[in-house]
N, C-alpha and C positions, 0 to 999 in steps of 0.2 A: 439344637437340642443338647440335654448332657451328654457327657463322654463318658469311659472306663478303660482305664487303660486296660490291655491285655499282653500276653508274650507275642512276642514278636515270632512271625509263622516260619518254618524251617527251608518250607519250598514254594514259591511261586509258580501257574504255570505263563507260559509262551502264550503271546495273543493268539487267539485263534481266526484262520481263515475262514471266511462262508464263501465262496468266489471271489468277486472282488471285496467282499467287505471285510474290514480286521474288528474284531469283537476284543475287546481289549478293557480292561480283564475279560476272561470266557467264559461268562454269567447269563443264564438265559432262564428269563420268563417262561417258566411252563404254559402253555396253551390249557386255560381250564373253561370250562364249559360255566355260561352265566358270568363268569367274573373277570376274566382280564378281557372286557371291554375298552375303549378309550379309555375312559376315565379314571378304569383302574393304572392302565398302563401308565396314563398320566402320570399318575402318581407313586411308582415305581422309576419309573425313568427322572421324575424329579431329585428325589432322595439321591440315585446313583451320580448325579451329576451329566445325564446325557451317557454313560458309559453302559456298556451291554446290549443285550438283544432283546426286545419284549416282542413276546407274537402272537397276533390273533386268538380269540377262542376259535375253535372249530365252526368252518366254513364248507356245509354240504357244497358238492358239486352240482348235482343237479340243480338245488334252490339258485344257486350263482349263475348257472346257464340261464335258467328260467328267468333271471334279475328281480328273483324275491324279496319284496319291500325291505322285510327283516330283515335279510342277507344282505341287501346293498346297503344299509346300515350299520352291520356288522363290518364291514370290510373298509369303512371312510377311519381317514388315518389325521390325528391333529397335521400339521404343518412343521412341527418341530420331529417329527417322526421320522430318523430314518435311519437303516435301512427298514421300509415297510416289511413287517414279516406278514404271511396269511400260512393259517395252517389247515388243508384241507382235507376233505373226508371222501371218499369216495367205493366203489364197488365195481362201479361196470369202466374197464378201458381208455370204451368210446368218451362217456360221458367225461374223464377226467382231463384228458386231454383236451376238448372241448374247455373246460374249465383253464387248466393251464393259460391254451394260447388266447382266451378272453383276458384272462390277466395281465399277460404281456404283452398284446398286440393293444392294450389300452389304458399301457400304463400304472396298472392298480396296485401293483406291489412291487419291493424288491429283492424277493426273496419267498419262497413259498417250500414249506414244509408240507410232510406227509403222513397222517395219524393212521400210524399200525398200531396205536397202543389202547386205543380206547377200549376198557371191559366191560360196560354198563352194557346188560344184556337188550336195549330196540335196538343196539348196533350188532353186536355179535350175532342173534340170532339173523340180522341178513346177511352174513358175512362178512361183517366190515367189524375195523378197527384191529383190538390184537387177535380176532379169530381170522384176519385173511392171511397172515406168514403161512398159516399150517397149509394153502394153496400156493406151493411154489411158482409155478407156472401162470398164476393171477395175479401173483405178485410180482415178478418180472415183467406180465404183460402193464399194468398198471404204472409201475416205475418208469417204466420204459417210453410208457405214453408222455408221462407227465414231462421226464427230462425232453423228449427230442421237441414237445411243443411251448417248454419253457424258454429256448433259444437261448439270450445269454445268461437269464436269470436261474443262478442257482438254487437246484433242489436236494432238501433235505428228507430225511424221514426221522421218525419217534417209534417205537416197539417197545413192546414186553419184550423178555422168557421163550413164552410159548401159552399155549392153552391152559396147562399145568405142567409138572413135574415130568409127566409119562412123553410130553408131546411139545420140547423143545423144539423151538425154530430160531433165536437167535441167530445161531452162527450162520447156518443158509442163508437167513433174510442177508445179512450182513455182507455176505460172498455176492447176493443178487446185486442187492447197492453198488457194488465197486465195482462188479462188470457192467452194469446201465447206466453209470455215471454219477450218480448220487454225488453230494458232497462234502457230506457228515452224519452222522450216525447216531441220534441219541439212544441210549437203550434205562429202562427203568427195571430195575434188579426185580419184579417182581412177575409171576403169571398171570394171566386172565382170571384163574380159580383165587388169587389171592385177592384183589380189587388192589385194596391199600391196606391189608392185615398182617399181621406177622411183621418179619425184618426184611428190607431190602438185600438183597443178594448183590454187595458190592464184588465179591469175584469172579462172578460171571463178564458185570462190566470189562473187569482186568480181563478174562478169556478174549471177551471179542476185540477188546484192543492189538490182544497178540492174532486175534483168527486174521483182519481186516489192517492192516499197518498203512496202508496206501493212502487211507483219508481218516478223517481224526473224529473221534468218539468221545460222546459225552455224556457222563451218567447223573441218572438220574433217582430220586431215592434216599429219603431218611436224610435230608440235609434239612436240620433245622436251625442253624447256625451258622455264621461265617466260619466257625473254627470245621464244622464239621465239612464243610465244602474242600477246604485245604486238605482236609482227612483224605478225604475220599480221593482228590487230585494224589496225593502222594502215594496211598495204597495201591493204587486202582494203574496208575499211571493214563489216565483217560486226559484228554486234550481239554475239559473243559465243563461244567454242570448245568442243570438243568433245575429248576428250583420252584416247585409247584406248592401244594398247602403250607409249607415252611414260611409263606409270605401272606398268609391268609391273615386278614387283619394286623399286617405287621410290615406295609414294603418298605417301611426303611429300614427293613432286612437287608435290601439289593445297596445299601449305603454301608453298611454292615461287611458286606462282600468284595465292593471295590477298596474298601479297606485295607480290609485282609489278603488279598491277591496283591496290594502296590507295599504289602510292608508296612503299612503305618498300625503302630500299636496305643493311637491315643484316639481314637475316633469310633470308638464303636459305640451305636444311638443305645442310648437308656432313655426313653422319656418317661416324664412325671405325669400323671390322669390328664392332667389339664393340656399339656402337649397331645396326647391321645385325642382326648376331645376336641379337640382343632382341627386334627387329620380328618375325625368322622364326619367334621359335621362338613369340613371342605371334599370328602370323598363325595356325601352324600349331594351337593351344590354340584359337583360335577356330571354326575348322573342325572341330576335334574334336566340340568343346560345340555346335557346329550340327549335325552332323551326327548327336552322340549315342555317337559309338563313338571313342577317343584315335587307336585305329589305323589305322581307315580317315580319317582327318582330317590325319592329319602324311603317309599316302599320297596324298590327295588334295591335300598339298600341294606332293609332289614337284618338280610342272613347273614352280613356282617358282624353283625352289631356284639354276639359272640365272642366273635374271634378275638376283636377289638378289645371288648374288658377283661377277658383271659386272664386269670390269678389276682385282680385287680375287687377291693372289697367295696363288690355292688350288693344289697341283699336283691333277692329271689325278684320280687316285687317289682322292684326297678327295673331290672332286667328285664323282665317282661313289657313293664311300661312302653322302653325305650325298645323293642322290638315290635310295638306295632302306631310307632309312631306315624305321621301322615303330613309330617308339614316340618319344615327346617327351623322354624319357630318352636313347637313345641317338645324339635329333639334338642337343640339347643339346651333349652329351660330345662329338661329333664339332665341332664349332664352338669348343668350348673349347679344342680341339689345335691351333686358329690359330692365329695370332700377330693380335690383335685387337685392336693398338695402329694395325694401317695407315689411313692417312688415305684421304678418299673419292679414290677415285684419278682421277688426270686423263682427262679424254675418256669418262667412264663414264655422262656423261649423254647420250652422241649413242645413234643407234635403237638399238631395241632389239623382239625379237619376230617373224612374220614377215616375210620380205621378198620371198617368190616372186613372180614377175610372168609377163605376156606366158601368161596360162595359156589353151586351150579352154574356151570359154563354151558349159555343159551347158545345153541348153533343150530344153522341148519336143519334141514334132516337130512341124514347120509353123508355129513361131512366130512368125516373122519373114513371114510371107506376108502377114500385116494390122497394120500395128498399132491398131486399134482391136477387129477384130473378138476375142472374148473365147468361143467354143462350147468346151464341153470342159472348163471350169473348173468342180469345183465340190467337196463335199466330199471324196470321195477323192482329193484333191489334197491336201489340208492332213497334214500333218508329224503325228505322234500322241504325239510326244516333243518337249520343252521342254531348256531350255539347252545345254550343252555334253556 
């Protein structure tokens, strides 16, 4: 694809350690619900050249114990895939730790992460995702579970903030992590009340870096650019980013990244429609053959479709068209009626995906009366469905 030259970045950081793996550059796949399936990762991890981390969407614990169709679906890794990351969801202890040593007692992954951050209220309202930090003592128990029955296989976690503003829990979770052994720390600058609205709070990142020195922290947040990843390494001083809708119809973003982390200033992707159009319609082939079926695969790849022509001059029409396409053939032909000589157009790398904020934080009832105390949690609390 073309190039652009850029300045040359001022700091790079240090590979980062996951246990035994070195991530090098320290670029990591955000875990999104519906979308970094296989086939997306695929196609992230091709762009980067094999460098970085990509990891699962969110993997219920229960559905996994259960060995729910979907879920054991969810969790098959191409062959070129490694370290396998799964990033998993859970509520009750018992059940997660059950989860864990299935994992590793059967070889499924190499690594398995832990989503404290998820804000979408059928999670919070059962206490899961970024509403479980604000139970200290659930959060330990849960951590706790997960490392001693992941054996060698290191565990990571992901978090917000806190619930909102009033009811910070980074730095405790943070403190929890490194007493139960955890092995790195994403934190994404923003609350539960925020979703993905407002600005990322990259200082808080730098707080927990300085709260937690012991193991290395990776922020997350408002990176929609290679240059901006470096940013936030440099300000932040954090070990390493975590890089979620910034890649939404665009992963040769993560190309973009290893870039800018090794110093090279002539390789950042610009592609022209017609380079785009190639990607889509090879994303959409890929979801097919994962999925097994052409047409529910180019539908499942719909909500792309967006993202993908992003500043690029489709009219209204088309757009449409080419979102409720049904078949690899007629998204082809509809892409080819472009004009798919236009260059990557300007400003098409700022956000992208959503951006709602300021929302009601669904919990419990009576959650907020302790935060320690934890009665009331236990298996029917746990989600019975996996990713998006």
């Amino acid at each position: 694809m073309p190039t652009l030259t850029t300045p040359a970045p001022d700091r790079t950081a240090a590979p980062l350690r996951i246990g035994p793996h070195t991530v090098a550059p320290p670029v990591v796949l955000a875990p999104m619900a519906g979308i970094t399936n296989a086939p997306f990762r695929t196609l992230c991890r091709e762009f980067s050249g094999g460098k970085g981390l990509f990891v699962s969407e969110m993997i219920t614990t229960r559905a996994l114990v259960e060995r729910n169709e979907k879920t054991m679906q969810l969790i098959h890794f191409d062959a070129t895939e490694t370290p396998r990351s799964i990033q998993l969801y859970g509520v009750d202890p018992v059940t997660v730790g059950k989860a864990v040593r299935m994992i590793a007692e059967e070889d499924l992954a190499d690594h398995i992460d832990l989503n404290f951050g998820c804000p979408v209220p059928k999670v919070t309202r059962k206490g899961g995702g970024s509403a479980l930090p604000y139970k200290r003592n659930l959060l330990r128990a849960i951590v706790r579970e997960a490392v001693t029955g992941a054996g060698d296989l290191p565990v990571t976690m992901k978090m917000r903030k806190g619930l909102d503003d009033d009811h910070l829990t980074y730095l405790d979770a943070g403190r929890i992590a490194v007493e139960e052994g955890v092995t790195a720390i994403a934190l994404h600058g923003r609350t539960t009340a925020q979703h993905y609205g407002g600005t990322a709070d990259w200082d808080a990142i730098a707080r927990l870096k300085e709260h937690v020195p012991e193991i290395p922290v990776l922020g997350n947040g408002d990176i929609w650019c290679a240059e901006d990843a470096l940013r936030m390494v440099r300000e932040t001083g954090c070990d390493g980013v975590v890089v979620g809708r910034g890649c939404l119809g665009r992963p040769w973003l993560f190309a973009d990244l290893v870039a800018a982390f090794e110093g090279r200033t002539d390789a950042f992707v610009r592609p022209t429609l017609r380079e785009v159009a190639d990607v889509m319609v090879r994303h959409a082939t890929l979801l097919g053959e994962w999925i097994g079926d052409e047409a529910r695969g180019v539908i499942d790849f719909r909500k792309h479709v967006a993202w993908y022509l992003k500043g690029f001059a489709v009219g209204s029409e088309m757009r449409k068209r080419l979102a409720i396409t049904s078949s690899l053939e007629a998204l082809r032909a509809g892409l080819d009626e472009l004009d798919l000589d236009q260059p990557w157009p300007t400003g098409a790398d700022g956000p992208r995906g959503r951006t709602s904020g300021n929302n009601r934080v669904v919990l419990p009832d009576g959650w907020l009366k302790d935060p320690y105390d934890c009665a009331g949690i236990g298996e029917d609390a746990e989600l019975d469905t996996s990713g998006g």
